[in-house]
C-alpha positions, 0 to 999 in steps of 0.5 A: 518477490511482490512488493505491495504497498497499503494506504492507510495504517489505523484500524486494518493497515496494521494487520495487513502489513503484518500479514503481508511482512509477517512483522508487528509494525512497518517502520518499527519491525521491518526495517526493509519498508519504506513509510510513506505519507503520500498516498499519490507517491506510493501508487506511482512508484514503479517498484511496487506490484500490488496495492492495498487501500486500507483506509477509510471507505469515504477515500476507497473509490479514488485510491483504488480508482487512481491505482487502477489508472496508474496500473501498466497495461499488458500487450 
């Protein structure tokens, strides 16, 4: 199982986590998500594989940028 993670729930965060979970709304429909309001928090967590900015395109650079930096390295 992946487990993603998505920044942002206004216009696009809701059809991704529904396409993703298969379910209407996160904190309501799929009572195995976790909801979030750190952004921060959620890209430093270690159980989360994949992460989805869907935010708006003034904040996209810095979460996928701090995303990316925080990403493990292969060997």
């Amino acid at each position: 199982m992946v487990n993603i993670g998505v920044i942002g729930y206004g216009y696009w965060g809701p059809n991704l986590v529904r396409n993703f979970a298969d379910c209407e709304a996160a904190a309501r429909q799929c009572p195995g998500a976790a909801v979030v309001d750190d952004a921060a928090a959620l890209i430093a967590d270690p159980t989360v594989d994949a992460v989805v900015v869907a935010t708006p395109i003034t904040s996209h650079y810095e979460l996928a940028k701090a995303a990316l930096h925080s990403a493990p390295t292969s060997s």
